[in-house]
C-alpha positions as CSV (number, residue, x, y, z in Angstrom):
1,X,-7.6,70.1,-68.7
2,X,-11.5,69.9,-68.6
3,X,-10.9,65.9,-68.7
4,X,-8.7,66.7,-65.0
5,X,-11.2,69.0,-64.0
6,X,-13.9,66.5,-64.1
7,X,-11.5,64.2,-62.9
8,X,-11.0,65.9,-59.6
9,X,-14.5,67.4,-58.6
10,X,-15.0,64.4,-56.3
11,X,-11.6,64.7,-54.5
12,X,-12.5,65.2,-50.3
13,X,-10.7,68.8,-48.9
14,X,-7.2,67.9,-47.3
15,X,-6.9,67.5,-43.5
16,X,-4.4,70.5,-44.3
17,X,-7.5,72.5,-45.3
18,X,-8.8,72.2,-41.8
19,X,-6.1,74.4,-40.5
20,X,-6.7,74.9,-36.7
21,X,-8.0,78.4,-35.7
22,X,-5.4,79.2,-32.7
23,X,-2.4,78.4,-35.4
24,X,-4.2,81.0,-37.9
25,X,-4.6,83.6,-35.3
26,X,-1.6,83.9,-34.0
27,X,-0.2,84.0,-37.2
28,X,-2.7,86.6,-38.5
29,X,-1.3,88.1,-35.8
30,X,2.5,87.6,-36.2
31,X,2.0,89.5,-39.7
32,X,0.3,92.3,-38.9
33,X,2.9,93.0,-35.9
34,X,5.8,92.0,-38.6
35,X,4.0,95.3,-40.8
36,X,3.2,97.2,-38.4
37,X,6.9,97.9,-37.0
38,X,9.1,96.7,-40.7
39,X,7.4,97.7,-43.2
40,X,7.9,101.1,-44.3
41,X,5.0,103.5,-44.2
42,X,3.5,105.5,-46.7
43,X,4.2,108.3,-45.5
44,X,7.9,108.0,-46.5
45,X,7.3,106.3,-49.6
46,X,6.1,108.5,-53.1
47,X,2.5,109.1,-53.3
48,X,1.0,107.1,-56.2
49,X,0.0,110.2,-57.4
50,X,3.9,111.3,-57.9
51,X,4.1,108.6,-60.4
52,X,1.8,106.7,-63.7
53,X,1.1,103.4,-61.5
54,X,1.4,100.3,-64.0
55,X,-1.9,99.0,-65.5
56,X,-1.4,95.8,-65.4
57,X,-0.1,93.3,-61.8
58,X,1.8,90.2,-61.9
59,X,1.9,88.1,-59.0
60,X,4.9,85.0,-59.3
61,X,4.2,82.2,-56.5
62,X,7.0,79.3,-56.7
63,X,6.1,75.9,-54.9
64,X,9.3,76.6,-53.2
65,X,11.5,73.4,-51.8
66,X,10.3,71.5,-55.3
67,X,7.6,69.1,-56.0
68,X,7.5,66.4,-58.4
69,X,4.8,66.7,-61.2
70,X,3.8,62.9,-60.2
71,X,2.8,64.0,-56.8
72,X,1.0,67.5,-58.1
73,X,-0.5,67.7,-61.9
74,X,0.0,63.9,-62.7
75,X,-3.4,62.4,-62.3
76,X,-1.9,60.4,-59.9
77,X,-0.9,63.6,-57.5
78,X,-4.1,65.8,-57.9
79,X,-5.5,64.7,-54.7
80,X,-2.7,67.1,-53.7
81,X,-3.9,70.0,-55.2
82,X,-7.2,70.3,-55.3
83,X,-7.6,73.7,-55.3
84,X,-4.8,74.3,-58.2
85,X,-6.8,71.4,-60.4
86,X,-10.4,72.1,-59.8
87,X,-10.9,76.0,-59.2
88,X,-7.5,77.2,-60.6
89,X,-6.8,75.6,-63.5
90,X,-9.9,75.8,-65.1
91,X,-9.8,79.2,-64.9
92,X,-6.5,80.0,-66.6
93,X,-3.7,78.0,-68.9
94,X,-1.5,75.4,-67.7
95,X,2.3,74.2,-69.4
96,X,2.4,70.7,-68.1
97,X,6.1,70.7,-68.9
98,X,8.1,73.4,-67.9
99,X,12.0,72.8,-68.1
100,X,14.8,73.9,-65.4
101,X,17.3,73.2,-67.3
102,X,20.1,75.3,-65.1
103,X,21.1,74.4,-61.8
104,X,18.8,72.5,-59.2
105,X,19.4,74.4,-55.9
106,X,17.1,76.8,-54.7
107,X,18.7,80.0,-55.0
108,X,19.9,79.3,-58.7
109,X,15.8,78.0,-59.7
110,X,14.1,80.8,-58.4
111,X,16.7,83.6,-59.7
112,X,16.2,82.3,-63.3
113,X,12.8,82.7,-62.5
114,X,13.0,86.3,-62.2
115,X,15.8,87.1,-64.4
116,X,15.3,84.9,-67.7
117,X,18.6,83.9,-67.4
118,X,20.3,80.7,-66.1
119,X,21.9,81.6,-62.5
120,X,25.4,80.1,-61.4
121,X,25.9,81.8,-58.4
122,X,26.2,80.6,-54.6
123,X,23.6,78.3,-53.7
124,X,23.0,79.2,-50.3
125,X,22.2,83.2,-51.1
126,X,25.4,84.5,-50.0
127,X,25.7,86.7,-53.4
128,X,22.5,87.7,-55.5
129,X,21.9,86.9,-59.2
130,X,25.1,88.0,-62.0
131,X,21.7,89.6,-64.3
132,X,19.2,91.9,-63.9
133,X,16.5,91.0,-62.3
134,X,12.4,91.8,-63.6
135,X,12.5,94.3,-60.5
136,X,15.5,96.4,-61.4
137,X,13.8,95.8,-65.4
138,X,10.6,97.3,-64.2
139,X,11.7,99.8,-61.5
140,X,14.3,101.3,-63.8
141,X,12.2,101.6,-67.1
142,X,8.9,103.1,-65.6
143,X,11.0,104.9,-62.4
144,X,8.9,103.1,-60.1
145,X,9.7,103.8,-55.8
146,X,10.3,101.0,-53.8
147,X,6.9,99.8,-53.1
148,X,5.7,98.6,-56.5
149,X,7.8,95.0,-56.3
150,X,8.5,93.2,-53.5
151,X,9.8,89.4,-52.1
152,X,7.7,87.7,-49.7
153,X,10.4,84.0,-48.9
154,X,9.1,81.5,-46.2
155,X,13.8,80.6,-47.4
156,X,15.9,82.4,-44.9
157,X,18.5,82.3,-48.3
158,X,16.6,85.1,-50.3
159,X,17.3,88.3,-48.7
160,X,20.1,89.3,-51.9
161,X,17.3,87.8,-55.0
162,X,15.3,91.2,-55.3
163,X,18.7,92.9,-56.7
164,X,21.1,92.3,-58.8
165,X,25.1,92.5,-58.8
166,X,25.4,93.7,-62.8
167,X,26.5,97.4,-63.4
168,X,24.3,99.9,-63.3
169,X,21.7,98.2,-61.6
170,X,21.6,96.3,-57.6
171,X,19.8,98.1,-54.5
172,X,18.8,101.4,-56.2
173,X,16.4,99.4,-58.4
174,X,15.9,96.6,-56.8
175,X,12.7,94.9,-54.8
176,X,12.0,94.5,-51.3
177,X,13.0,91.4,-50.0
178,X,11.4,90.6,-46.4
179,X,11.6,87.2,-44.8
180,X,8.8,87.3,-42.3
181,X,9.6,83.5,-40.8
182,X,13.4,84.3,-40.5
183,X,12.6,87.6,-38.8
184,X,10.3,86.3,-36.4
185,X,12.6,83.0,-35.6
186,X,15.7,85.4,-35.2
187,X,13.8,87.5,-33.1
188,X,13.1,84.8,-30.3
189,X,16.5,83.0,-30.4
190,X,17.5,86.5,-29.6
191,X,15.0,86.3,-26.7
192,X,15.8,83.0,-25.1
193,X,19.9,82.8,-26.3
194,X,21.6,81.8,-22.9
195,X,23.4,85.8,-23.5
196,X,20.3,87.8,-23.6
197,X,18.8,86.2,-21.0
198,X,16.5,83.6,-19.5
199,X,15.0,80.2,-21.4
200,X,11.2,80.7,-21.5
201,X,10.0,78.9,-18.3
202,X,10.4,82.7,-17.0
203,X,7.5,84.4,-19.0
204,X,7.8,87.9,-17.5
205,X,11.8,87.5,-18.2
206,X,10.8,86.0,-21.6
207,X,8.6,88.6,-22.6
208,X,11.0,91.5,-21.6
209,X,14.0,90.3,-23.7
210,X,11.6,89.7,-26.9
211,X,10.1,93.3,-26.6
212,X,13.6,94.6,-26.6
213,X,15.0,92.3,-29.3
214,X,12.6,93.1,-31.6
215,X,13.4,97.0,-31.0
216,X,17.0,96.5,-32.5
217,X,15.6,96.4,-35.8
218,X,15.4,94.4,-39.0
219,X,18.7,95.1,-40.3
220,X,20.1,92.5,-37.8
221,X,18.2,89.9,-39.9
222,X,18.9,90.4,-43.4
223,X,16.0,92.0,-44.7
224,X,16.4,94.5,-47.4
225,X,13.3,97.0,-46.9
226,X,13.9,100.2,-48.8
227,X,12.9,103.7,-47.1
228,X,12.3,104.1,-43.5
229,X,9.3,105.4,-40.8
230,X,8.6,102.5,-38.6
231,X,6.6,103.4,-35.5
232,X,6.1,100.5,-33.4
233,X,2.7,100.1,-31.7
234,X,2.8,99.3,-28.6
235,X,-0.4,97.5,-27.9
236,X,0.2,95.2,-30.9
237,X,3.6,94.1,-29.9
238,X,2.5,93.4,-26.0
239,X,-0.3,91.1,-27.5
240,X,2.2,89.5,-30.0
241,X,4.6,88.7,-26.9
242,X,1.7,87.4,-25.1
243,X,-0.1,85.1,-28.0
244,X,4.0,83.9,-28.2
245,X,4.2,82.4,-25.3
246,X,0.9,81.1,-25.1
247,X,1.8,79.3,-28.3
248,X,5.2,78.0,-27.9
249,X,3.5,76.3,-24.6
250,X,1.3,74.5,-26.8
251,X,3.3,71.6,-29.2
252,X,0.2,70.6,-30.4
253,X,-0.1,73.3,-32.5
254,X,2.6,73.0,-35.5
255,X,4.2,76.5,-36.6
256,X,4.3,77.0,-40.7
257,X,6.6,79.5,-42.5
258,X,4.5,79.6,-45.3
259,X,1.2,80.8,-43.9
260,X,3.2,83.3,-42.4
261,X,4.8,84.6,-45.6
262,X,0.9,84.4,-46.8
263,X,-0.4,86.6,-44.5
264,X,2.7,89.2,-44.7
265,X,1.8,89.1,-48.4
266,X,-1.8,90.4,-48.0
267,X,-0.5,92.5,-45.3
268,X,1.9,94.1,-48.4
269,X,-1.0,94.1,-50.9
270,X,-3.3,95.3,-48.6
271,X,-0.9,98.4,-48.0
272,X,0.5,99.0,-51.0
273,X,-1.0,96.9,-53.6
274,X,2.7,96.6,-55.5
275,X,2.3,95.8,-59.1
276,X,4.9,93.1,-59.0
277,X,5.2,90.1,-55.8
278,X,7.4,87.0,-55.9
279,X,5.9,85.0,-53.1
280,X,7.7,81.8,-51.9
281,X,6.8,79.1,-50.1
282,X,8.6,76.8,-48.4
283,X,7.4,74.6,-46.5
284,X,7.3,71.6,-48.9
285,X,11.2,71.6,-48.4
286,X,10.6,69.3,-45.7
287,X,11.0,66.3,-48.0
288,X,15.1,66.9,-47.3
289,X,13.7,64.9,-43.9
290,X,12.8,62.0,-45.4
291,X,8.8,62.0,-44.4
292,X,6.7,61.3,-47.7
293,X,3.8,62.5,-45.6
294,X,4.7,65.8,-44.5
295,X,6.6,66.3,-48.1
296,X,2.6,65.9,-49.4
297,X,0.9,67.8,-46.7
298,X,2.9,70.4,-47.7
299,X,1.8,70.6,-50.9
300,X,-1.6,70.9,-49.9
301,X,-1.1,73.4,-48.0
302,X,0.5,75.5,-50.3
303,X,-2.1,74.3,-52.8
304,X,-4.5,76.0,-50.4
305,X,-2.5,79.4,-49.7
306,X,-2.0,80.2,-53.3
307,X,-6.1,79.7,-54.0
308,X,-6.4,81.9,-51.0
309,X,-3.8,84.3,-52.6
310,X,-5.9,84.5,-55.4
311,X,-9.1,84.8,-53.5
312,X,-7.6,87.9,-51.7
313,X,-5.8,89.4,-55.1
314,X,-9.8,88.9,-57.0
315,X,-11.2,90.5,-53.3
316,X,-9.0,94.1,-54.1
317,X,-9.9,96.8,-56.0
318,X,-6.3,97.3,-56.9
319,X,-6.0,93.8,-58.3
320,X,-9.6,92.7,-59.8
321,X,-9.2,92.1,-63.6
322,X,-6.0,93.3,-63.9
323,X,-3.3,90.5,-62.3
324,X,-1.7,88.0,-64.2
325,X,-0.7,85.2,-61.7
326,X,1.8,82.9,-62.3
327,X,2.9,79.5,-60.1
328,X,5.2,77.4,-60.9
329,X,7.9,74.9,-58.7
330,X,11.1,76.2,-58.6
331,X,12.4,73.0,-59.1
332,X,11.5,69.5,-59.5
333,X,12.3,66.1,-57.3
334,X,14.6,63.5,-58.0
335,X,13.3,59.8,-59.3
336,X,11.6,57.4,-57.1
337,X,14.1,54.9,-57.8
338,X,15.3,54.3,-54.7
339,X,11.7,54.3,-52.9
340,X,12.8,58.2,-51.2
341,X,13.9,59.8,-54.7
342,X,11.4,62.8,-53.7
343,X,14.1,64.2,-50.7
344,X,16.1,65.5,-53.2
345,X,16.8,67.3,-56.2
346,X,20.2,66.7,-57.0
347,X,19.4,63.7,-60.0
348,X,19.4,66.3,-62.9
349,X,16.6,63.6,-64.2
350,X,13.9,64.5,-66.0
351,X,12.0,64.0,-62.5
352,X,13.6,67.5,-61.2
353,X,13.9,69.0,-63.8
354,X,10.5,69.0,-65.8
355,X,7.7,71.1,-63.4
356,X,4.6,72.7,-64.9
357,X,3.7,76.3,-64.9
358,X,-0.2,77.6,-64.6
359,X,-1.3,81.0,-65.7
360,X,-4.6,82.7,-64.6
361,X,-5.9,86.0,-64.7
362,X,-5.5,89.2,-67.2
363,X,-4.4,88.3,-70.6
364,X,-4.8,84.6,-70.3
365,X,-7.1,82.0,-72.1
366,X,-9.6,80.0,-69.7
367,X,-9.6,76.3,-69.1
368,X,-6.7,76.1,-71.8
369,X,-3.1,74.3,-72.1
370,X,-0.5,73.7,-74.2
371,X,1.4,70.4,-74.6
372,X,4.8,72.3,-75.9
373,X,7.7,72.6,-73.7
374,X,8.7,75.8,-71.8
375,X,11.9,76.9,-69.7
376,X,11.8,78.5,-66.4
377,X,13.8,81.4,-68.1
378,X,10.2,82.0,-70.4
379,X,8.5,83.4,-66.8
380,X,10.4,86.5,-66.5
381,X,10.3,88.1,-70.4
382,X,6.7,86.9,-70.2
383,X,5.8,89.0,-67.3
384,X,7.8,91.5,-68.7
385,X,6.0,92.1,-71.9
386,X,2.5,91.9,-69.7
387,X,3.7,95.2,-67.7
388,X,5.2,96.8,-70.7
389,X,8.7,96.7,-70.2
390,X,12.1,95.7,-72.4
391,X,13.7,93.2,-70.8
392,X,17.3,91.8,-72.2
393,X,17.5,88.5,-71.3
394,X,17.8,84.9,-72.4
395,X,14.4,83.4,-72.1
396,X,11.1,84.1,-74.5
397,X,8.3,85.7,-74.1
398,X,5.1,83.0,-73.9
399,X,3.4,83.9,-77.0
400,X,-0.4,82.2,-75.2
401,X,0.3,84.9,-72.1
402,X,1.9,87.9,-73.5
403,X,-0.8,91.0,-74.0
């Protein structure tokens, strides 16, 4: 690892790292209008003092939509990733090969993630994981509220993975799941659909149906936000109509899922500083279009949110010296083979299904790695043992991690 890191000191910052400022505030602005009227307030939830809070924090980001180790910790694809190879890496353990060795689709990769188990269900979220997931583990063992694990998904198909269907287990121990870019995009086709009312060249009609759409709650969009008290503020939501339609006026300006997710996960650790987050991003899944390009810009960016998520995790209080963070693809890419192997992930070749895994933070060796092959089913027992709970499941704890 210290030959890579030495290897990539030189690399220039991405043209993604340049991310331009109106894009940032309105989506700085997005998630704070997201928390302020969905997420539940304190108020309604336990006091911490009601409960031991967990020691330890685990913090689980997937490079969701797949990326091929060639174009991320091959030497050939760390201009991708700066920050993951030069101020990441070095700091924690990476597994260069880390095996999905279950079924390629997203839904199926990230649910083995968090249940140690390989997932056959639907592939399109329609029906959540058969096990236990780490969240209903956790929540159940230590009788933790709902506001100590929580899903942040840029992938409109993860409202059912923070629960599972198995006996004796599903919503009353399950995680939040929100979908802050599913939300938001719901939210304005409900605005501008030809039955609510007026397409947006009429901005004072415009504005008026968004306000009221976004009164009729999340439930309409699949979320799965446990315990209730939402007051919506008024002032926040005017200025989020407003920076809205100043910014769908202006195509220039590209939206991305994921750095919404990223802000609605500070937003959620800034709150409630939960002691377990999946966060998914998504955006790389653009590669399904065919454009090499934005299939790699992608990558960077999410290269740069999850070394911003770490930033903000080391910048808390709540977080400093005790978080274990783990990232990892969900999935791999098929084989070049065909000069456009990277739009899918349906090969089963080694290609999509060997991705890496890097751990930093509490518990783990610095500027380490190990060469053996690991199964995505290894993440959840892993995290698992670093909180202090049993979990039954198939995968094994990483002996390196474990504390």
């Amino acid at each position: 690892m210290r030959s890579q890191e030495s290897g990539v000191r030189s690399l220039a910052p991405s043209r993604e790292s340049r991310t331009t400022t109106p894009r940032r505030d309105f989506l700085r602005l997005a998630a704070a209008f997201l928390a302020q009227h969905f997420l539940p307030r304190q108020l309604f939830g336990r006091n911490a003092a009601d409960y031991p809070k967990p020691e330890h924090r685990a913090i689980i980001v997937t490079f969701g939509g797949g990326a091929r180790f060639s174009d991320t910790f091959a030497p050939e694809g760390w201009v991708n990733i700066p920050h993951l190879t030069r101020d990441l890496a070095p700091e924690g353990l990476l597994y260069p090969v880390a095996l999905n060795q279950g079924l390629t689709g997203h839904f199926n990769s990230s649910a083995a993630l968090i249940t140690g188990r390989w997932q056959y269900v639907d592939s399109f979220g329609s029906e959540p994981p058969a096990t236990p997931t780490l969240f209903e583990f956790f929540r159940k063992e230590r009788k933790l509220p709902p506001e100590e694990t929580w899903v942040i998904a840029t992938n409109k198909s993860f409202s059912l993975i923070g629960g599972s269907k198995a006996r004796d287990y599903g919503d009353s121990v399950a995680a939040n799941v929100i979908l802050p870019k599913q939300l938001l995009l719901e939210v304005i086709q409900s605005a501008v659909s030809s039955e609510k009312g007026p397409g947006v060249e009429d901005r004072q009609s415009f504005l008026h149906q968004m306000l009221s759409a976004l009164d009729e709650g999340y439930e309409n969009y699949g979320w799965q936000v446990y315990d209730a008290g939402r007051k919506l503020d008024r002032e926040l939501k005017a200025s989020l109509a407003k920076s809205l339609l100043n910014y769908f006026n202006d195509p220039s300006v590209p939206s991305s899922g994921d750095e919404l997710t990223f802000f609605m996960a500070k937003e959620v650790m800034d709150r409630f500083a939960p002691s377990l987050l999946l966060i998914n991003f998504w955006d790389i899944d653009i590669a399904h279009y065919g454009s090499y390009s934005l299939y790699l810009q992608a990558i960077q960016r999410t290269d740069r949110l999850t070394y911003e998520l770490w930033r903000h995790a080391q910048s808390l209080p709540t977080y400093r010296d005790r978080t274990t963070m783990f990232v990892i693809p969900e999935v791999g890419r098929d084989g070049d083979s065909s000069g456009n192997g990277f739009a899918n992930h349906r090969s089963g070749d080694d290609s999509c299904r060997r991705v890496w895994l890097l751990a930093l933070g509490a518990g783990v060796p610095r500027g380490t790695g190990s060469e053996r092959p690991i199964r995505h089913i290894d993440v959840a027992p892993t995290v698992a043992q670093i909180l202090g709970v049993k979990m039954e499941c198939e995968g094994k704890a990483l002996g390196e991690l474990a504390i």
